[in-house]
N, C-alpha and C positions, 0 to 999 in steps of 0.2 A: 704830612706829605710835603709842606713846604721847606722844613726843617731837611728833607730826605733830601731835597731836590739842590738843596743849597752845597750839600756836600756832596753831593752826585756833579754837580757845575764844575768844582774845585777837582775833582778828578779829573775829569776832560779835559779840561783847561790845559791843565799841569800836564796829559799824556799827551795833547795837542802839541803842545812847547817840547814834548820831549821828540815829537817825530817831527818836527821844525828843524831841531839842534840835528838831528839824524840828516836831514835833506843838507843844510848846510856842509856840515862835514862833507858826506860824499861828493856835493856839488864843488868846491874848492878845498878840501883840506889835507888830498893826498897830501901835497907836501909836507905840509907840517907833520903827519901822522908816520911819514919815511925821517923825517928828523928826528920824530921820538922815540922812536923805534933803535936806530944810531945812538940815540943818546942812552936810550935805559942801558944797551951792551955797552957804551962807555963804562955807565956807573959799574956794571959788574963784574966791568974785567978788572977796574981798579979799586974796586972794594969800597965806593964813595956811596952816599945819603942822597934822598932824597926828600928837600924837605919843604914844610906846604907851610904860607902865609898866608893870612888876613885875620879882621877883625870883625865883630860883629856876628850874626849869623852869616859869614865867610869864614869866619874864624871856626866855626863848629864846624861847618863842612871840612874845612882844611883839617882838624883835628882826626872827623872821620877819614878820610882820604890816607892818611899819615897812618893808621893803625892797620886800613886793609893792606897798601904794600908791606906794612913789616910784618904784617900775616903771612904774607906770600914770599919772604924772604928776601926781601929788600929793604934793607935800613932805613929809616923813615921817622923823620918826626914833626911834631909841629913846634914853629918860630912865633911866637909875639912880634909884630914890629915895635913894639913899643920895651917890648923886655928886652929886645935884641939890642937897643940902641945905650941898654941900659949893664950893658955887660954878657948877653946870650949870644953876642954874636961870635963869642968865641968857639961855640959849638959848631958853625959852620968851617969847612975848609975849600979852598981854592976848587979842589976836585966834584965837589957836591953840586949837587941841579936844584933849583929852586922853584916851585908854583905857586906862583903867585894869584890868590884868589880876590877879583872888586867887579862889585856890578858895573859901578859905573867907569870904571878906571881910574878913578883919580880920586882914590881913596890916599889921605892925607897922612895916616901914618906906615905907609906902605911905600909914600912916595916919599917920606924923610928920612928913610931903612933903603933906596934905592943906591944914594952915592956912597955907601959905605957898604956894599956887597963884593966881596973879594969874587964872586964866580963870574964869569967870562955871561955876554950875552947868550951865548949860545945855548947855557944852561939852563936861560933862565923860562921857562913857559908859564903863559898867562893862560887864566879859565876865567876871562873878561866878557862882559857883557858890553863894552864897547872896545869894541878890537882896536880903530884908532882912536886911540888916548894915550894921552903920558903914563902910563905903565902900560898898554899893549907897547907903544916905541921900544920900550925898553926891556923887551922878549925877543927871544931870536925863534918859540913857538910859541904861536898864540893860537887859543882855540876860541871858535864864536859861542859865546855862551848867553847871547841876546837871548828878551826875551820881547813878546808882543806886549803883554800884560802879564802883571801880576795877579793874583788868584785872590788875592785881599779886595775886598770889596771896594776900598777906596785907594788900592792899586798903590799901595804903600808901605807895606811891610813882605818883607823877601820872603815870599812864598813860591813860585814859580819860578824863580829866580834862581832861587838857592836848590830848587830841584832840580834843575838842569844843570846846572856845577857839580849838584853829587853825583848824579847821574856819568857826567862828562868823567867826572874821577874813578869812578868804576869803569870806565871805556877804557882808561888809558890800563889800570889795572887788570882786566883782562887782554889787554895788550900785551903787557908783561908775560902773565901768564903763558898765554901762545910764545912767545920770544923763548921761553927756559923749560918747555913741557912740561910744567912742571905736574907733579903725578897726586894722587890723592895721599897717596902714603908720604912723597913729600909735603901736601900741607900738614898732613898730619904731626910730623917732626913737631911745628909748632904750634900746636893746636892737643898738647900730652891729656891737657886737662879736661877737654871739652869731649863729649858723645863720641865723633868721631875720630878724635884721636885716640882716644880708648878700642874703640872697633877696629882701626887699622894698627895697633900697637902692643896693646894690652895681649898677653899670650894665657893659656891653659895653666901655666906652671905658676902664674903671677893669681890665679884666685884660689887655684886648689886645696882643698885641705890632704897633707901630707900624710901618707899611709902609716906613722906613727901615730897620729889622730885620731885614727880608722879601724872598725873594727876588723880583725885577720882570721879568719878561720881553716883549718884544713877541711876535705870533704869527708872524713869519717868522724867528723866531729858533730854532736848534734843538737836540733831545732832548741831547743835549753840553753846549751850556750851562746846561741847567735841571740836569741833575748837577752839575756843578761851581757855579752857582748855588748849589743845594742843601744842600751840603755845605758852603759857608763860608757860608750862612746857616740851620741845620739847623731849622727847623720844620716840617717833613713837609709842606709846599706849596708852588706859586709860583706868583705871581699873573701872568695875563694882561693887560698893557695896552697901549691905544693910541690914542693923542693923547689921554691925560690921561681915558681912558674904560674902566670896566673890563669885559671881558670873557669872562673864565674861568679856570680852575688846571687846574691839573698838580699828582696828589700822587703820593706814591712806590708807589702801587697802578698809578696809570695806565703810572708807567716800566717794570713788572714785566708789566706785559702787554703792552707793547710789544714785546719784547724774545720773547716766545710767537709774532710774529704774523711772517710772511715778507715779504720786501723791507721792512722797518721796523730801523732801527738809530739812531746814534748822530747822523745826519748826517738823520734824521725832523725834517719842520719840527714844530712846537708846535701850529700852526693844528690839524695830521692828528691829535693825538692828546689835546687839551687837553679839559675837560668844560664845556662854553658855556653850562649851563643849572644850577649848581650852588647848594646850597642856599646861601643868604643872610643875614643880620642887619644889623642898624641898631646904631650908638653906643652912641644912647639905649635899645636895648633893654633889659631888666635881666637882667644873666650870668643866673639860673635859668632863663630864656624861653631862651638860650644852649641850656641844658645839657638842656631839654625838647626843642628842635629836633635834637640831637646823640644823645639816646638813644631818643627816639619814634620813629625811622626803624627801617623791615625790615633795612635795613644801616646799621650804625653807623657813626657818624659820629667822624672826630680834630678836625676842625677846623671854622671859618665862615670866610669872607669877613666883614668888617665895610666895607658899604658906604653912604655919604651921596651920594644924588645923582647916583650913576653913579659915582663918585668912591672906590679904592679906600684905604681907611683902617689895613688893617692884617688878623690874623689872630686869631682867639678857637680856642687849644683847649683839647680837653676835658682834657689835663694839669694847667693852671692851674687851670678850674672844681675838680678834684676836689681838688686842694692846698690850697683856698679851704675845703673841707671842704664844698660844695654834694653833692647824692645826692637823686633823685627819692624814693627811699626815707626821706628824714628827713626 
């Protein structure tokens, strides 16, 4: 219980500090927040970076900071001060904005990276825990990123600290956000690899297996050859066609009931036992609309049809979806 209670403390603390950093902004920081607002459409009309400093645990934060905007498609990385002075600083340009991360301010290789910054004041904003200091001075936005205490029991390792600077760095990046609307299909552009940009990207035609793969049957052709069909082409369906129009499937549920029912055997034409009216998809669909169609039903669904036109294209099942790592759940 005491062990619970010690990290039940450190939450508080830390959500305390974080609705702290909230009252301050609102209580003074419109301005600053109308400046940064100005400044991100600076950086996007002229195609400039925005890139985050400091060292230490500020340096971590600054790194994360630096991957969410170029998530959100704004250039962004993170500066060493100390690589910078060492040759990095050719990566910055005149045009670039700089955030500059220090609890205290006057953090000491941050302030030796200060007189060799080619970007104008106005670029530069601080996520400082003492706003006047020699690097808040030298911010033309600076945000309050004080903190009462830190969460470390002997108030000395950036705990609470460094949570309201990440914090603070996601505020400004949802700022952005609002500033360019940017849409989910936009994050998704850069995000190809991850869950959702697979859900918002990924189409029907990009998992299907292709109706050359698939087995094809006409409807006068019968329950014998859609097994053996089947079986040398095993995707748990086979499509009905005829004269180039598709028609219906047979999957291996419907052969198992056949086989229940009297006078029906292997020599059953296709037509008698085929499903004419089976659920459907497009190409263009996107595989999630797939896998919504496949598990929304009262009975689940293995497979679609993927048809253009009347035109049978091939088959989407829910195997591939879930390999894909898709789940209505995530």
């Amino acid at each position: 219980m005491v062990h619970t209670k010690t990290m039940a403390d450190v939450l508080r603390l830390e959500a305390k500090a974080l609705e702290r950093a909230a009252a301050l902004l609102e209580k003074s920081g419109n301005v600053q927040v109308e400046k940064l607002a100005a400044l991100f459409q600076e950086l996007l009309n002229t195609e400039s970076a925005l890139i985050f400093c400091g060292v230490g645990k500020s340096g971590i934060i600054a790194q994360k900071c630096a991957a969410t905007f170029t998530s959100l498609g704004l250039p962004s990385f993170y500066l060493h001060p100390t690589e910078a002075l060492h040759g990095d600083l050719g990566r910055v340009r005149k045009s670039d904005a700089i955030v500059l991360l220090s609890k205290s301010g006057t953090t000491e290789e941050v302030l030796k990276l200060l007189p060799f910054l080619t970007t104008k004041k106005e670029n530069r904003i601080g996520l400082i825990g003492a706003a006047s200091s020699p690097i808040g001075e030298q911010c033309g936005i600076v945000f309050d990123c004080s903190v009462e205490k830190e969460a470390c029991i002997n108030n000395q390792a950036p705990t609470t600290s460094s949570t309201v600077a990440l914090a603070m760095g996601d505020a400004m990046a949802v700022l952005l956000e609002s500033l360019t609307g940017l849409s989910r299909e936009g994050f998704a552009v850069n995000h190809p690899g991850g869950i959702l940009g697979k859900s918002l990207r990924m189409k029907v035609r990009d998992l299907m297996i292709k109706a050359s793969s698939c087995p094809v049957l006409t409807p006068d052709q019968t329950l014998q050859e859609v097994i053996l069909l089947m079986t040398k082409y095993p995707v748990s369906g086979c499509a009905i066609v005829e004269d180039g129009k598709f028609l219906g499937i047979v999957v291996e549920g419907d052969i198992r009931r056949t086989f229940t029912r009297e006078n029906l055997g292997l020599k059953t034409l296709v037509q008698d036992i085929m499903n004419n009216k089976p659920v459907v998809i497009s190409p263009d669909n996107l595989a999630f609309e797939a896998l919504e169609l496949m598990e929304s039903k009262t009975r689940s669904l293995q497979l679609l049809p993927v048809i253009d036109d009347g035109k049978f294209l091939g088959f989407i099942r829910l195997h591939e979806l879930l390999k894909e790592g898709f789940s209505l759940k995530s």
